[in-house]
NUFIKOL-244712 format. One line per 5 residues: number of its first residue (from 1); for each residue x negated, y negated, z of C-alpha. Coordinates in steps of 0.001 Angstrom, whole numbers, plus 524288, in hexadecimal, padded with zeros to 5 digits. Layout:
NUFIKOL-244712
NUM = X/Y/Z | ...
//
This chain:
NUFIKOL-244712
1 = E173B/074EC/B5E6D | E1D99/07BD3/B5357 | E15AA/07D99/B4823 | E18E4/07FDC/B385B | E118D/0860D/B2CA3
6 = E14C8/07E65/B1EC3 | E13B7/086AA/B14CF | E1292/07C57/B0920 | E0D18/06F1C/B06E8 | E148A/06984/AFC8D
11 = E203D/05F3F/AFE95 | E2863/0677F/B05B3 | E1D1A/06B66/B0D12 | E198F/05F2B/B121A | E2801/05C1D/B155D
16 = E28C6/069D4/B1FBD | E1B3B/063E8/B246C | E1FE8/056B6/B2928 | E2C4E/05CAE/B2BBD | E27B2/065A4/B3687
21 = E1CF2/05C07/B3C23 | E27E2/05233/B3EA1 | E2E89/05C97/B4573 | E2373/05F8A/B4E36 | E1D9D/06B60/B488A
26 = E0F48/06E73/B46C2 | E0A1D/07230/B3987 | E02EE/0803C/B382B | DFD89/0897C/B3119 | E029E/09387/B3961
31 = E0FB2/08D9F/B3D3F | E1D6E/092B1/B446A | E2405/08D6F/B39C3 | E21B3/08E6B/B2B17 | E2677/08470/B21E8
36 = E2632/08803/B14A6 | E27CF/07D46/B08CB | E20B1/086DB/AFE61 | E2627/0880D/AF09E | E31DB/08F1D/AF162
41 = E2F83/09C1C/AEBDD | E23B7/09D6A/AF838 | E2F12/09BAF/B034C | E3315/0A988/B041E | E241A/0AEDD/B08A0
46 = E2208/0A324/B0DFB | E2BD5/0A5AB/B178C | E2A4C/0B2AD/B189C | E1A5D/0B221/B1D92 | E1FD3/0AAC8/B265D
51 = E2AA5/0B1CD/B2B29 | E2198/0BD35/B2E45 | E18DF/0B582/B34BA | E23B0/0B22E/B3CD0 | E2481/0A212/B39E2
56 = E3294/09B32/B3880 | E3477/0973F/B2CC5 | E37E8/08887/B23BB | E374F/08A4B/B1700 | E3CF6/0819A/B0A9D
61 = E469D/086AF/B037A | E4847/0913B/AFEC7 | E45D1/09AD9/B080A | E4216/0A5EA/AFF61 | E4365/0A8E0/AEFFD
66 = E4530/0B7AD/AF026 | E4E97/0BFEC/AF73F | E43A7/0C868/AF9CA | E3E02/0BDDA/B01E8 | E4A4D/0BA91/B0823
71 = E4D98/0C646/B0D41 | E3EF2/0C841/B1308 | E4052/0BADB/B18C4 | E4EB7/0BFA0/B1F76 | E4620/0CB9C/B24C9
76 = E3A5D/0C3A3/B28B3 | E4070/0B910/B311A | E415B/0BDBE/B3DC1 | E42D7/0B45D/B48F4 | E3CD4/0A865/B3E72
81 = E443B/09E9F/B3C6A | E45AC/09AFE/B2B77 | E4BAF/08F44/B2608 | E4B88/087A5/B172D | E4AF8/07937/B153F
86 = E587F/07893/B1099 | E5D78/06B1E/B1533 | E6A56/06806/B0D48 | E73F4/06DAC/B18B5 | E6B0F/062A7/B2173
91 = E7011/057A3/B192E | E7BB3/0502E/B1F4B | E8404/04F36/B11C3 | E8359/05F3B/B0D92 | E8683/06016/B1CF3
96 = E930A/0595C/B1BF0 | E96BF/061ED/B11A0 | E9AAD/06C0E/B1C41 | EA483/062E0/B2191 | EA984/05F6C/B126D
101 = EB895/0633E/B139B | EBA3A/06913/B069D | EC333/074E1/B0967 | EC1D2/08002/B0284 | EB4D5/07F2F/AFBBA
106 = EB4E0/08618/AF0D5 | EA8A2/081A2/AE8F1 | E9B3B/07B3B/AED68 | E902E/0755E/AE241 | E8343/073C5/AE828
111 = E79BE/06BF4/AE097 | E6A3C/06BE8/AE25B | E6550/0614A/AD721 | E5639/05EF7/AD99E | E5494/05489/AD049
116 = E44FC/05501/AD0F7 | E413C/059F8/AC409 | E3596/051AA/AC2C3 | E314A/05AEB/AD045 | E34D7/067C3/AC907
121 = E24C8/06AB7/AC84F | E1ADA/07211/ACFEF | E1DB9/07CA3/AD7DD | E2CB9/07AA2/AD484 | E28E6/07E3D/AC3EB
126 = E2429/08BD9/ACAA1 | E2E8F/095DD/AC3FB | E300A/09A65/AD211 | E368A/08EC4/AD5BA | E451A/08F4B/AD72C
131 = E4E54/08281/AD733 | E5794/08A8A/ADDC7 | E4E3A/08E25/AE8FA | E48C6/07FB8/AE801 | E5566/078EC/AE84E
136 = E617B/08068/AE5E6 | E5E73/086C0/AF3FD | E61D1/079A8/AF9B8 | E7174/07A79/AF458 | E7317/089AF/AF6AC
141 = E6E87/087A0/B0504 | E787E/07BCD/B06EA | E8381/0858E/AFE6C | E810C/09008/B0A9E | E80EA/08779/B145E
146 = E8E6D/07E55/B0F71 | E9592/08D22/B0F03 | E909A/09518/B1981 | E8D74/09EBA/B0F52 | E84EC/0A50D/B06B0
151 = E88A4/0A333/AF721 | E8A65/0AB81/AED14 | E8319/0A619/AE244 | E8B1F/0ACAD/AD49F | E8268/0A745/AC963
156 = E78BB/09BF0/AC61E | E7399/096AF/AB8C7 | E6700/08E14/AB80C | E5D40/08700/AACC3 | E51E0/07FF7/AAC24
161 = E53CE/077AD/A9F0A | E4E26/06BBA/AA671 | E4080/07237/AA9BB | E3D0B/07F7B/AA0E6 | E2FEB/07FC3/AA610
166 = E35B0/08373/AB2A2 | E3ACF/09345/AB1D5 | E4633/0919D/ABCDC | E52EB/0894B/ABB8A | E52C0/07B6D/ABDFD
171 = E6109/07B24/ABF0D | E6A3A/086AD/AC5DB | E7926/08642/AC61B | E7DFC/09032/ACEA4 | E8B24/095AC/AD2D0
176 = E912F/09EAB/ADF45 | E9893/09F44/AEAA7 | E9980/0A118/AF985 | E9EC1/0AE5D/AFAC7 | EA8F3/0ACB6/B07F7
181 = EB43D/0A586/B0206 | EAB84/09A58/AFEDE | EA8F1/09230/AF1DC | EA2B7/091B6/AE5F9 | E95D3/08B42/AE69F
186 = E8D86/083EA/ADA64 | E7F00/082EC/ADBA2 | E7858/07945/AD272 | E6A59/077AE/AD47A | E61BE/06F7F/ACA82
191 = E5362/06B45/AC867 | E548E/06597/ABCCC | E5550/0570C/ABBB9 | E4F2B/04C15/AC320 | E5A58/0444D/ACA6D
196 = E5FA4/04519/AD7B6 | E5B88/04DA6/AE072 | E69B9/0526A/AE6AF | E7066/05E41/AEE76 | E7DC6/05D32/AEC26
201 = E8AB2/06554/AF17F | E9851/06549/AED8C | EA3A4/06BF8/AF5A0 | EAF9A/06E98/AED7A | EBB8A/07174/AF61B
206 = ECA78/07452/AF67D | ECAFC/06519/AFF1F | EBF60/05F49/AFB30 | EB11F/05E7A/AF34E | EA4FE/0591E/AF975
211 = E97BA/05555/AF285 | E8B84/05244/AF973 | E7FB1/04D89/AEEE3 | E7348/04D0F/AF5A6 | E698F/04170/AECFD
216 = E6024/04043/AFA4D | E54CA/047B9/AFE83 | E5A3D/0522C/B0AAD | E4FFE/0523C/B16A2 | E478A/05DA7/B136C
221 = E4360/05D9E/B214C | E5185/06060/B26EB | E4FED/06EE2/B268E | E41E1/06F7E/B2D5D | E46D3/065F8/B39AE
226 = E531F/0704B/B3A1E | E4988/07B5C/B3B17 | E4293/07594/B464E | E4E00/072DF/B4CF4 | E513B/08184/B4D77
231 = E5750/082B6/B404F | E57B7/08FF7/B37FC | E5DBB/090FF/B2B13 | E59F9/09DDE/B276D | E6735/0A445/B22D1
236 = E69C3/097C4/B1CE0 | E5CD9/096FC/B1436 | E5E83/0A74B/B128D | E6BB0/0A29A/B0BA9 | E67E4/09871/B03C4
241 = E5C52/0A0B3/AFD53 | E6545/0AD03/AFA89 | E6D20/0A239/AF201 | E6146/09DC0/AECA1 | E5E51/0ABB5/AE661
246 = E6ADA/0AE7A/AE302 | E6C36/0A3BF/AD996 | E5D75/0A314/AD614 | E60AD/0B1D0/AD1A4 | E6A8B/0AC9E/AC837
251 = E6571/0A1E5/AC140 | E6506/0A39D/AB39D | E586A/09BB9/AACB1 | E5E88/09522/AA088
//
């Protein structure tokens, strides 16, 4: 039998724990795999102890924070296997936005709006914490994986009016684009009201625009089953953390 470490006990925690028991796996201290549902700014060690100790690799996103840890991680993998819970592409209406007939695209808005602000306490008020890295992530990964690409992210703004107490933005507007003939893209990512929870993508083409909103909960568990069924998403989650920093890098505290 198979067995898992889980590094954190909290609600995500839990989640990875059930998660792998359904599928059969055997809890341990000392596991093949390590699944790591930390705070964020612990991932990049996290996975890294456990990369040179040879484990695979699950970890929530994001993968890393620094691109000091990144490119360790790129050195340190090996023959593991890595992937990030990052289940958007999994859900059946962003998926049929790869069929959308829209022609030339020549713009795509992405929209991350948590609308939890009542949960914007504990671990999350630690000035480490990064909405970007705790939600935006979610919209950049879907971005790389709509174009085949890796964006260009040109500038981003952000504020946090809403919550002062709190030293990072609440709210990030960010422009770029996909460098290959591709288009412009518009990242919105905000924290700061309590309302719907929603991921939402538009498509704006030459024939044709296409919105999905997102109001429901995605299955959180999509991207663990997809690992045990001989999934690996590395390059994908190595993508979606490079955009991560680049517009974390940019985002000017007003």
């Amino acid at each position: 039998m198979a067995t898992v470490t889980i590094l954190g006990q909290g609600r995500m925690g839990k989640l990875h724990e059930e998660t792998w028991k359904s599928l059969g796996y055997e809890i341990s201290l000392n596991g093949e795999i390590v699944s790591i549902a930390t705070p964020d700014w612990h991932h990049g060690e996290a996975v890294l102890t456990a990369l040179y100790a040879g484990k695979h690799v699950f970890c929530e996103k994001p993968l890393c924070t620094t691109a000091d840890q990144l490119s360790k991680i790129q050195q340190a993998k090996g023959t593991s296997r890595i992937a990030v819970n990052l289940p958007l592409r999994y859900h059946p209406p962003f998926q049929r936005l790869r069929e959308a007939k829209t022609g030339l695209l020549y713009l795509i808005e992405a929209e991350y709006n948590w609308g939890r602000l009542s949960n914007m306490k504990d671990w999350r008020l630690d000035p480490r914490y990064s909405i970007i890295h705790g939600g935006g992530v979610h919209m950049m990964d879907m971005l790389n994986w709509l174009t085949g690409q890796r964006p260009v992210w040109h500038s981003a703004i952000g504020n946090n009016k809403v919550l002062p107490e709190f030293r990072n933005p609440m709210h990030v507007q960010a422009v770029g684009y996909v460098p290959v003939n591709g288009p412009l893209l518009r990242l919105g990512v905000d924290f700061s009201y309590d309302g719907s929870h929603s991921h939402v993508i538009r498509l704006h083409g030459r024939d044709g625009a296409f919105e999905v909103k997102n109001f429901v909960e995605v299955d959180k568990t999509v991207c663990i089953r997809k690992f045990h069924e001989g999934w690996d998403n590395f390059d994908d989650a190595v993508s979606a953390t490079i955009g991560c920093l680049a517009v974390e890098s940019r985002c000017t505290l007003r």
